[in-house]
Chimera marker file (.cmm) of the C-alpha trace (Angstrom):
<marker_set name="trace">
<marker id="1" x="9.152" y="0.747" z="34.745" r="1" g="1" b="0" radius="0.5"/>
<marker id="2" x="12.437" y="-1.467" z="34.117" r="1" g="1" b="0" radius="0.5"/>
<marker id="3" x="14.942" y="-1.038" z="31.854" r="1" g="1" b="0" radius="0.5"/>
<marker id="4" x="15.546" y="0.105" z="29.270" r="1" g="1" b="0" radius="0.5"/>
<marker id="5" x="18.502" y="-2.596" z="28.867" r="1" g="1" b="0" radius="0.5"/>
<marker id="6" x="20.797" y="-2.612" z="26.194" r="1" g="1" b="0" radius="0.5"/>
<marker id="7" x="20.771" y="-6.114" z="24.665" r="1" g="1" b="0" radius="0.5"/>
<marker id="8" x="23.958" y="-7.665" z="22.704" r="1" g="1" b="0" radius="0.5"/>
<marker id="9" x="23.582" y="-7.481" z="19.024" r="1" g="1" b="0" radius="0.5"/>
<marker id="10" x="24.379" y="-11.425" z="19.244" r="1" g="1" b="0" radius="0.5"/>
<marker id="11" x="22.695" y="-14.561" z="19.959" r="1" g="1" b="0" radius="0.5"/>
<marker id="12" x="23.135" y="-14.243" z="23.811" r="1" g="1" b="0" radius="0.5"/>
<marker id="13" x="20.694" y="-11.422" z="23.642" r="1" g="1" b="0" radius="0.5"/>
<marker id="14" x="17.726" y="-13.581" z="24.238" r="1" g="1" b="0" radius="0.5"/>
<marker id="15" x="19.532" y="-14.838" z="27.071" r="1" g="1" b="0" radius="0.5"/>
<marker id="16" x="20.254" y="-11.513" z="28.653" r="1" g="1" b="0" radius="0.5"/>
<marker id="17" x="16.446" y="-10.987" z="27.748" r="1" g="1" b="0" radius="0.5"/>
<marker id="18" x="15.338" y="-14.045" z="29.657" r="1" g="1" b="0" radius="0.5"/>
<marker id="19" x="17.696" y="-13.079" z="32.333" r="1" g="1" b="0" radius="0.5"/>
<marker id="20" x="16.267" y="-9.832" z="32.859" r="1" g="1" b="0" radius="0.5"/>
<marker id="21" x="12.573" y="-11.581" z="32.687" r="1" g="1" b="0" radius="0.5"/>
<marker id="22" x="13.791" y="-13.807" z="35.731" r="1" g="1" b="0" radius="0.5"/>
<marker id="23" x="15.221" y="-11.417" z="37.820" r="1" g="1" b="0" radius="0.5"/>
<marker id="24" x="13.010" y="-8.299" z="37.435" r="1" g="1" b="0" radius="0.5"/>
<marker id="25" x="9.474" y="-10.163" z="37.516" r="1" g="1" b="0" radius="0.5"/>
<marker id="26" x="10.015" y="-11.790" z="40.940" r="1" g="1" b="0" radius="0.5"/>
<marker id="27" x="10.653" y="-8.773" z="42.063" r="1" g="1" b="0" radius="0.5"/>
<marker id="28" x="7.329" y="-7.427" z="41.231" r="1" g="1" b="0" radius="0.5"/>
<marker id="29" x="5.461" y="-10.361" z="42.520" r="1" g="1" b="0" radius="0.5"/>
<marker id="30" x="4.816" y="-12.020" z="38.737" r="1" g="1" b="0" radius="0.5"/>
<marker id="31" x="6.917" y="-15.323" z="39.407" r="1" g="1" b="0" radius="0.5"/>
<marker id="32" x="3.630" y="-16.838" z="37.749" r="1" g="1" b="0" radius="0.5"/>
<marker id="33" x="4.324" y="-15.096" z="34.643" r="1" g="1" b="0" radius="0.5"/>
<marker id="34" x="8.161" y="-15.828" z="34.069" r="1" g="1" b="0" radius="0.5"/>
<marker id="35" x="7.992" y="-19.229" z="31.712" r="1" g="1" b="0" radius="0.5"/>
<marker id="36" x="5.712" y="-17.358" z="29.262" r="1" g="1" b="0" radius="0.5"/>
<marker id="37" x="7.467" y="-13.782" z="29.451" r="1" g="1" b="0" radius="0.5"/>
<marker id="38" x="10.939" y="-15.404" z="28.516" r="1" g="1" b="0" radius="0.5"/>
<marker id="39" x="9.409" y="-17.621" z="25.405" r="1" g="1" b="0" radius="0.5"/>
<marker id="40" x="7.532" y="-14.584" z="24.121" r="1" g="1" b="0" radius="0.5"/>
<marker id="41" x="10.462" y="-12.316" z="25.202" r="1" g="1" b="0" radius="0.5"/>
<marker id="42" x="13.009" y="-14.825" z="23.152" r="1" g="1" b="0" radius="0.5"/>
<marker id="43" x="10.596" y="-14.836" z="19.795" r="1" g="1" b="0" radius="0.5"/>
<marker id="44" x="10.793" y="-10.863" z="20.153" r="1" g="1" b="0" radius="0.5"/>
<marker id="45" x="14.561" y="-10.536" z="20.720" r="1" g="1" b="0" radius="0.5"/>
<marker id="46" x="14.838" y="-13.163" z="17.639" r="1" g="1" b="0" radius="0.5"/>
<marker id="47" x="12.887" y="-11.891" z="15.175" r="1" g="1" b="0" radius="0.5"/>
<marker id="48" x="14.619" y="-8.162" z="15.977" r="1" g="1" b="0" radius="0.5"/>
<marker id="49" x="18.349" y="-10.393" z="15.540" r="1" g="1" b="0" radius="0.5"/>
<marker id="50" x="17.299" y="-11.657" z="12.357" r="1" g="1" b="0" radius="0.5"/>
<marker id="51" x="14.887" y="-8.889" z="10.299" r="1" g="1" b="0" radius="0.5"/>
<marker id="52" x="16.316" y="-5.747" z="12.142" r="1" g="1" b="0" radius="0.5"/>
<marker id="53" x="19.519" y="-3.284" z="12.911" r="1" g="1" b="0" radius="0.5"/>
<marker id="54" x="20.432" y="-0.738" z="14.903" r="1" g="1" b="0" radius="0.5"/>
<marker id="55" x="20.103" y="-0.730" z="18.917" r="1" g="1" b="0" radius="0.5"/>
<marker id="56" x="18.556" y="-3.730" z="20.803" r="1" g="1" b="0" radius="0.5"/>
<marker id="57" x="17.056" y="-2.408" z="24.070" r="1" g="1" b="0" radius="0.5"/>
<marker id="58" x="14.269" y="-4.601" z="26.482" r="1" g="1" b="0" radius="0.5"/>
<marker id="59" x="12.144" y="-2.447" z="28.361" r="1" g="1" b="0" radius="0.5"/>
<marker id="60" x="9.582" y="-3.767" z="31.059" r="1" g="1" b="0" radius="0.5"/>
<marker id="61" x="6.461" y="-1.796" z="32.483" r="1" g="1" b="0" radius="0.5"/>
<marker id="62" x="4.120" y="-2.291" z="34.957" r="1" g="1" b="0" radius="0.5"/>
<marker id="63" x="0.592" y="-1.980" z="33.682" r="1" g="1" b="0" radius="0.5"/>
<marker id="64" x="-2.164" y="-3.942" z="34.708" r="1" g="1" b="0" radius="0.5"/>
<marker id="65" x="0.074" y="-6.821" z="35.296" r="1" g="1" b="0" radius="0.5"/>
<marker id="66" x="3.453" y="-7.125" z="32.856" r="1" g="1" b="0" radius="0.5"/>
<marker id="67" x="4.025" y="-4.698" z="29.822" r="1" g="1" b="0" radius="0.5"/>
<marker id="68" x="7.222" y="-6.078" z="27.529" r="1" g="1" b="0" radius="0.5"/>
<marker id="69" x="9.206" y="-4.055" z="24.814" r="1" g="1" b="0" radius="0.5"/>
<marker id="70" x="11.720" y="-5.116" z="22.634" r="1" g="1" b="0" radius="0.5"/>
<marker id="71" x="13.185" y="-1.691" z="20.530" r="1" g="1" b="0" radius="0.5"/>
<marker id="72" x="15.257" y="-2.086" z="17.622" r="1" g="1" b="0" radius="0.5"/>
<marker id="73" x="16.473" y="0.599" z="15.208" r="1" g="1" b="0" radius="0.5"/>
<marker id="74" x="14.512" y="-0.415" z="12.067" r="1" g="1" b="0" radius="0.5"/>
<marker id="75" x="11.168" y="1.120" z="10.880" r="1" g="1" b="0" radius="0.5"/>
<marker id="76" x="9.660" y="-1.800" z="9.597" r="1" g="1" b="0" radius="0.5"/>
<marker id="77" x="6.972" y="-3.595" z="11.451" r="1" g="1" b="0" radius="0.5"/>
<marker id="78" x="6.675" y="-7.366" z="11.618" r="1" g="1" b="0" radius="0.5"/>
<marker id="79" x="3.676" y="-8.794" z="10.586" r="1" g="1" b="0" radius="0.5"/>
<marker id="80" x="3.082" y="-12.745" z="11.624" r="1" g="1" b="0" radius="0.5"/>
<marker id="81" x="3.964" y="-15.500" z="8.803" r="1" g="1" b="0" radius="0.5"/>
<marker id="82" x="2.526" y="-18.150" z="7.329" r="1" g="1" b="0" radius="0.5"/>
<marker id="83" x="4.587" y="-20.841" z="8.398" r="1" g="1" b="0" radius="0.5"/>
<marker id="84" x="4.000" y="-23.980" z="6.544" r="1" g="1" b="0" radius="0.5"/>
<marker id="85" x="4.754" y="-27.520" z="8.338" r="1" g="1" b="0" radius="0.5"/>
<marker id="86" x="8.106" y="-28.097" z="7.184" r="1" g="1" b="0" radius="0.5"/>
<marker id="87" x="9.447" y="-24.520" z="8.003" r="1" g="1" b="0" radius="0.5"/>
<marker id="88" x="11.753" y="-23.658" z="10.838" r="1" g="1" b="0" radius="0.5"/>
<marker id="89" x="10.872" y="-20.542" z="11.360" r="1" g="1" b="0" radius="0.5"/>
<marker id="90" x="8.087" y="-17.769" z="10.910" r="1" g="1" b="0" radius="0.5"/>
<marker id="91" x="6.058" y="-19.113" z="14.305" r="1" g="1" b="0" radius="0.5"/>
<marker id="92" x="7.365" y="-16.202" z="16.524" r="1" g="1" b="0" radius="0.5"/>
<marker id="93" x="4.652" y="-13.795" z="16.254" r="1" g="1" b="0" radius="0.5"/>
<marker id="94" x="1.590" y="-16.404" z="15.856" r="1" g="1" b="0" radius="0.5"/>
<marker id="95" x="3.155" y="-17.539" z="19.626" r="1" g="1" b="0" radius="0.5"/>
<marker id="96" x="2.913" y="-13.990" z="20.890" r="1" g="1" b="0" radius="0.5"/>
<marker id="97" x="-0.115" y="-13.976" z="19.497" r="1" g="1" b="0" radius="0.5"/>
<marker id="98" x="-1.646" y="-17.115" z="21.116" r="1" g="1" b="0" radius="0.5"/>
<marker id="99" x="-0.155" y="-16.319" z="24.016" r="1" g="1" b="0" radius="0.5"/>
<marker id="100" x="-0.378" y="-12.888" z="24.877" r="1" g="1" b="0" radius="0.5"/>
<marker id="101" x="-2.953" y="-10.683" z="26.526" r="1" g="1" b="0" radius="0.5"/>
<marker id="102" x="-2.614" y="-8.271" z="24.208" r="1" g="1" b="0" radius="0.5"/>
<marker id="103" x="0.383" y="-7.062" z="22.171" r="1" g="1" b="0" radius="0.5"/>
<marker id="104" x="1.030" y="-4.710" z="19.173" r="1" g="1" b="0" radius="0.5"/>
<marker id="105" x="3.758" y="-2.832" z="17.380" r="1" g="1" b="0" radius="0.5"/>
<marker id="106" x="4.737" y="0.814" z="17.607" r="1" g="1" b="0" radius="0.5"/>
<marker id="107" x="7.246" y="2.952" z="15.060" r="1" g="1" b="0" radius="0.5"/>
<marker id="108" x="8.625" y="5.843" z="14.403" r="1" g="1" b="0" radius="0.5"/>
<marker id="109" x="11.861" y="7.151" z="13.140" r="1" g="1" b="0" radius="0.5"/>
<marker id="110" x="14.416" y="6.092" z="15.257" r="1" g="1" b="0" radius="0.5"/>
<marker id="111" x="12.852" y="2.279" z="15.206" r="1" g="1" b="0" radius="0.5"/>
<marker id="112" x="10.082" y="0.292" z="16.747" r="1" g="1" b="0" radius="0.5"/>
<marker id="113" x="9.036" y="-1.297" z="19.698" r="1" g="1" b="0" radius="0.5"/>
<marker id="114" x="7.258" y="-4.890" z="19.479" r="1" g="1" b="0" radius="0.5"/>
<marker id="115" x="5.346" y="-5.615" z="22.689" r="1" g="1" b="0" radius="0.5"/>
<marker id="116" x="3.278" y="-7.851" z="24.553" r="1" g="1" b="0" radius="0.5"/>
<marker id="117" x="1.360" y="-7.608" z="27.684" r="1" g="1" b="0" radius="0.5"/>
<marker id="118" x="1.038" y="-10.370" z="30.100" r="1" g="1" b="0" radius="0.5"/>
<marker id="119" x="-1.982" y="-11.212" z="32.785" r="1" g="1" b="0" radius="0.5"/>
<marker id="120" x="-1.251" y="-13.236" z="36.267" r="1" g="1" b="0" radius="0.5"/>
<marker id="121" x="-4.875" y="-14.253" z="35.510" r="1" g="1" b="0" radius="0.5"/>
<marker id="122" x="-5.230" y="-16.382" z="32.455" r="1" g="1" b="0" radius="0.5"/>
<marker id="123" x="-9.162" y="-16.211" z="32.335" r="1" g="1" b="0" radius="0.5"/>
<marker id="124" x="-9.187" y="-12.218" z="32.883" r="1" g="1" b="0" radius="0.5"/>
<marker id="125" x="-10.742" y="-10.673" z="29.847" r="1" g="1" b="0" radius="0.5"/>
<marker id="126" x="-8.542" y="-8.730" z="27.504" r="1" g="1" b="0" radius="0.5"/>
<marker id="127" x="-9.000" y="-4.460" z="28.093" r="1" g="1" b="0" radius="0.5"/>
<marker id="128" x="-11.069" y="-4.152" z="24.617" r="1" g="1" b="0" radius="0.5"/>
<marker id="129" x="-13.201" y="-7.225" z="26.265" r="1" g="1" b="0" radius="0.5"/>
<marker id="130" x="-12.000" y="-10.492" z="23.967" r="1" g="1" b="0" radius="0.5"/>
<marker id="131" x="-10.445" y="-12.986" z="25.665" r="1" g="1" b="0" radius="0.5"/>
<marker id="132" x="-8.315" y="-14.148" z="22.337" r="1" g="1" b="0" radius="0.5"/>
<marker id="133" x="-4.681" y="-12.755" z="21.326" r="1" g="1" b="0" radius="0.5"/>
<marker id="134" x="-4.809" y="-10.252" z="18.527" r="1" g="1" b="0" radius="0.5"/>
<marker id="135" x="-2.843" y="-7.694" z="17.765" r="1" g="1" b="0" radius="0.5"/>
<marker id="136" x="-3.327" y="-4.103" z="19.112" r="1" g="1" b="0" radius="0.5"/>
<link id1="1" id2="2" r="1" g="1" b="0" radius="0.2"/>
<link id1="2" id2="3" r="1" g="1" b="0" radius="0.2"/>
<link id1="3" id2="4" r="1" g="1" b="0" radius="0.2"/>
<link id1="4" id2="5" r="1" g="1" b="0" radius="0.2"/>
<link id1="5" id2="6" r="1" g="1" b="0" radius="0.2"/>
<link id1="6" id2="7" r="1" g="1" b="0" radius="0.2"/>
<link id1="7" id2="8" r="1" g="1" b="0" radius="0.2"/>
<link id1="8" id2="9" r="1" g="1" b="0" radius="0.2"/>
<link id1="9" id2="10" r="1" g="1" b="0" radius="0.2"/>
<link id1="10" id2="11" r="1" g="1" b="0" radius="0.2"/>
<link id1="11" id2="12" r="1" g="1" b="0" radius="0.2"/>
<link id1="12" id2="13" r="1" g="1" b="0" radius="0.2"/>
<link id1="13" id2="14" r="1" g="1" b="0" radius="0.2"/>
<link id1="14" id2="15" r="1" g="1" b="0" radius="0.2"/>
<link id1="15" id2="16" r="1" g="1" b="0" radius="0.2"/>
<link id1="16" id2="17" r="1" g="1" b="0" radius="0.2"/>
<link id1="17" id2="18" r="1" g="1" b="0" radius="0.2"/>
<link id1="18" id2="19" r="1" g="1" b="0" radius="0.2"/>
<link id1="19" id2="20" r="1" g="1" b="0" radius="0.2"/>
<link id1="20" id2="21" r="1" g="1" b="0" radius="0.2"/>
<link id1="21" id2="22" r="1" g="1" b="0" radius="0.2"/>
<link id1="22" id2="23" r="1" g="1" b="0" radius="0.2"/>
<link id1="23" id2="24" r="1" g="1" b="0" radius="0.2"/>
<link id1="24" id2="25" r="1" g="1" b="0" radius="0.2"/>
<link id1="25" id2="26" r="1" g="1" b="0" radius="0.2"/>
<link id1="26" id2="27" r="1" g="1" b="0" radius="0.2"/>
<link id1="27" id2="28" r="1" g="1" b="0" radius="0.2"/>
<link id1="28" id2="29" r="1" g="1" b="0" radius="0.2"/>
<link id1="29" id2="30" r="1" g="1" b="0" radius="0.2"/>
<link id1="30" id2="31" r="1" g="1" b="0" radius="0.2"/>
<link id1="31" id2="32" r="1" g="1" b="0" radius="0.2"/>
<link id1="32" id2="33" r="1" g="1" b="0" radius="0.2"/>
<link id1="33" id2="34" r="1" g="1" b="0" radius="0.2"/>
<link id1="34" id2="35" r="1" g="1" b="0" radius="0.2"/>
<link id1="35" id2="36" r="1" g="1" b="0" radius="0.2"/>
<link id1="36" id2="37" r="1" g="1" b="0" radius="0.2"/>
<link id1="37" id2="38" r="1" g="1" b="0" radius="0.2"/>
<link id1="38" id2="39" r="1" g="1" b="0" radius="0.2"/>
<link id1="39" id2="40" r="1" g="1" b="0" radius="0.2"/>
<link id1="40" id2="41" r="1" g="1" b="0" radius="0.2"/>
<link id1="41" id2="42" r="1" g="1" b="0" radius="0.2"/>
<link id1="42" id2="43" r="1" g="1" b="0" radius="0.2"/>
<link id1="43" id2="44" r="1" g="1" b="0" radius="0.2"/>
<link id1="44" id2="45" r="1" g="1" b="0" radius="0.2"/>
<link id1="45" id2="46" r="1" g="1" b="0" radius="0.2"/>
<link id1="46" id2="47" r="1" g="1" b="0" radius="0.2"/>
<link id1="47" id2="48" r="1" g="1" b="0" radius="0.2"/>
<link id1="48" id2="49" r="1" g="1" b="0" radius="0.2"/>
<link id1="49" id2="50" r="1" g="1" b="0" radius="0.2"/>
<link id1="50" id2="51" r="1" g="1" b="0" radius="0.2"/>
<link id1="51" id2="52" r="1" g="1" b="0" radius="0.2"/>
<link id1="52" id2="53" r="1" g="1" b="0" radius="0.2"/>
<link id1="53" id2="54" r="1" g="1" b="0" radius="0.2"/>
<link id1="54" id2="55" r="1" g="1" b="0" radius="0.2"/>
<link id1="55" id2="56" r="1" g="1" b="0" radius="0.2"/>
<link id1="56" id2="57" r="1" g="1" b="0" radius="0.2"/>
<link id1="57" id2="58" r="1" g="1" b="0" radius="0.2"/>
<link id1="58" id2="59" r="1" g="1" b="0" radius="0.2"/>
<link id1="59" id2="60" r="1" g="1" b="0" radius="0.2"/>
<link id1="60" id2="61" r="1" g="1" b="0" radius="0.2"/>
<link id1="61" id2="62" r="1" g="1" b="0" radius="0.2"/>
<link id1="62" id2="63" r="1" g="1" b="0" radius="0.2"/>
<link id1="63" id2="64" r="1" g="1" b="0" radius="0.2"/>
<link id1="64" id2="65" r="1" g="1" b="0" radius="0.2"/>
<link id1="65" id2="66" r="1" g="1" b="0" radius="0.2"/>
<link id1="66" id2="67" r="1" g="1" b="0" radius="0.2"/>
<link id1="67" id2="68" r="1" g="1" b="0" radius="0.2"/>
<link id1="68" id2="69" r="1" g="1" b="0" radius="0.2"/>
<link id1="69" id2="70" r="1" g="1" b="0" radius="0.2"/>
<link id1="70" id2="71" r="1" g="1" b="0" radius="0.2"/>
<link id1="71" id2="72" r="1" g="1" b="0" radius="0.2"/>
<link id1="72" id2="73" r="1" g="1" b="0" radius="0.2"/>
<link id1="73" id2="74" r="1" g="1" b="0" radius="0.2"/>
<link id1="74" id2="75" r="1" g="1" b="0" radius="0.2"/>
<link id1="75" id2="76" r="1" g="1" b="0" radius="0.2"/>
<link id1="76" id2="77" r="1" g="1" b="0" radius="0.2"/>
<link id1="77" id2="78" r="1" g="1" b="0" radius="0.2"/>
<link id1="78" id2="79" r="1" g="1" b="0" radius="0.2"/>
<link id1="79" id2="80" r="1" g="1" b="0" radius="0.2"/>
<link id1="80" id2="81" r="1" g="1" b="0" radius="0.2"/>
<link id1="81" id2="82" r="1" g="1" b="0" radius="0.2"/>
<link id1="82" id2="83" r="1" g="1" b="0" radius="0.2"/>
<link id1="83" id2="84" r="1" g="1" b="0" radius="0.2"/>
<link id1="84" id2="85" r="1" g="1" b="0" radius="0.2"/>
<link id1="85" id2="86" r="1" g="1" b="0" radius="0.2"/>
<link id1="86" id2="87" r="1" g="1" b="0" radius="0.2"/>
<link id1="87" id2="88" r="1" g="1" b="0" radius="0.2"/>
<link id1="88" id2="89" r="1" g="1" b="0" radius="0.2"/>
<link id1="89" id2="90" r="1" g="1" b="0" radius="0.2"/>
<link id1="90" id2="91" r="1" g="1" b="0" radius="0.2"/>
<link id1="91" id2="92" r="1" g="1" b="0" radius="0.2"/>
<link id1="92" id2="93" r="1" g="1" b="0" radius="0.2"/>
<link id1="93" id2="94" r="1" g="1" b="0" radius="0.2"/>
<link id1="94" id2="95" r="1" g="1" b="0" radius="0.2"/>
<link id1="95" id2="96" r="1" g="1" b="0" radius="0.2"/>
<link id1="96" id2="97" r="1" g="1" b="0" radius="0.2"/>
<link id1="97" id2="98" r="1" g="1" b="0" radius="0.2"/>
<link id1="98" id2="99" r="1" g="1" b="0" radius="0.2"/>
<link id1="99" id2="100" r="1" g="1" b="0" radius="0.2"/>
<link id1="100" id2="101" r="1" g="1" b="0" radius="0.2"/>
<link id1="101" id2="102" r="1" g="1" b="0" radius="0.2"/>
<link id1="102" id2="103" r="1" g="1" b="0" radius="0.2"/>
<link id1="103" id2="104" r="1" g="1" b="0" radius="0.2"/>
<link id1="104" id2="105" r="1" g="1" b="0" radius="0.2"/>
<link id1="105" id2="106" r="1" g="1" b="0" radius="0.2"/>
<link id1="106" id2="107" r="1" g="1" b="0" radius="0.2"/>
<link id1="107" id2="108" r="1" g="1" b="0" radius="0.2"/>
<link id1="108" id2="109" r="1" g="1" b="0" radius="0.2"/>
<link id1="109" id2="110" r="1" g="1" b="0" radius="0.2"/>
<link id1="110" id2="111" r="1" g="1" b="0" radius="0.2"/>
<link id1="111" id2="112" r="1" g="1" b="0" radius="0.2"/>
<link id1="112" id2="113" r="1" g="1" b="0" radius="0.2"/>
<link id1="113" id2="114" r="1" g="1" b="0" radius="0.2"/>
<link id1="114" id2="115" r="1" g="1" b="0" radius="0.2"/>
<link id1="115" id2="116" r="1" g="1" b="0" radius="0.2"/>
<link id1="116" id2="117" r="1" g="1" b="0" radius="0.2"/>
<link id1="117" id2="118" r="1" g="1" b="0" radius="0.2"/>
<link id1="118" id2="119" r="1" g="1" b="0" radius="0.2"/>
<link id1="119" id2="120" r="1" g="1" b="0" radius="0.2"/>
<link id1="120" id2="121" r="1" g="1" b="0" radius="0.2"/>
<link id1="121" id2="122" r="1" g="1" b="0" radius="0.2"/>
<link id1="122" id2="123" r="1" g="1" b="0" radius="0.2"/>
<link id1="123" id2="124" r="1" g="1" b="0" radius="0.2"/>
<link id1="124" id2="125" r="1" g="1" b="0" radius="0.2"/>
<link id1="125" id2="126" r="1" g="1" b="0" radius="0.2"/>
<link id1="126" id2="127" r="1" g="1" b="0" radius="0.2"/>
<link id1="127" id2="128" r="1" g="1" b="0" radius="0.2"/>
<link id1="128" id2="129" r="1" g="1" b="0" radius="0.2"/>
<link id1="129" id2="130" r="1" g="1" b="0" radius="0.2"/>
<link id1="130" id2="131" r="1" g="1" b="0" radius="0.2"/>
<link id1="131" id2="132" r="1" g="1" b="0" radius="0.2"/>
<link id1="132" id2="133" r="1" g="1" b="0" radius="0.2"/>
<link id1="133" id2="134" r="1" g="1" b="0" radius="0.2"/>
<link id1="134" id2="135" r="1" g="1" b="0" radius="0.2"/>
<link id1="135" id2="136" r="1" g="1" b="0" radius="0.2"/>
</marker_set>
């Protein structure tokens, strides 16, 4: 396991999140994996900056391949939008979504956790056997 680090409660958090994506991954032999961990890490860190409070931490496992958590101090879970064409925002979770292996959201009363979970394989089946994103 990595982390957890404490992210700024700024916009240079999902830089310090992307840095943390391109340092620590390497390390573990998931170089492959760095462009789409920092986009998904970024929409994560974002949508905790603009809908959350409290403590921003990133935390990064090892599971099968690449487990990443983004903790925030608020209770309420994110649910993806409906973004229409002309909207500049609201895409964040429909990327994680198309993107990820697998990810999902977990509370409780000190906050919640949003994460995703990346394969180095991108034709490995999902663990509950569907090889499209939904949530967990």
């Amino acid at each position: 396991m990595g982390g957890p680090w404490s992210l700024p409660w700024s916009p240079t958090a999902c830089s310090s999140a992307r840095t943390v994506i391109r340092d620590v991954l390497p390390q573990w032999g998931l170089e492959d994996l760095v462009p789409t961990a920092e986009l998904l890490v970024s929409e994560l860190v974002s949508n905790a900056l603009r809908h959350a409070s409290g403590p921003l931490c990133l935390t990064l496992e090892r599971v099968s391949d690449l487990r990443c958590l983004v903790s925030d101090g608020t209770a309420d879970l994110p649910r993806p939008a409906d973004a229409g064409p002309e909207d500049e925002s609201g895409r964040g979770l429909v990327l994680v979504d198309m993107l990820a292996a697998r990810w999902g959201c977990e509370g409780g009363p000190e906050g919640k956790s949003v994460w995703f979970e990346l394969s180095g394989d991108p034709c490995a089946p999902r663990l509950d056997g569907d090889t499209e994103g939904e949530a967990a």
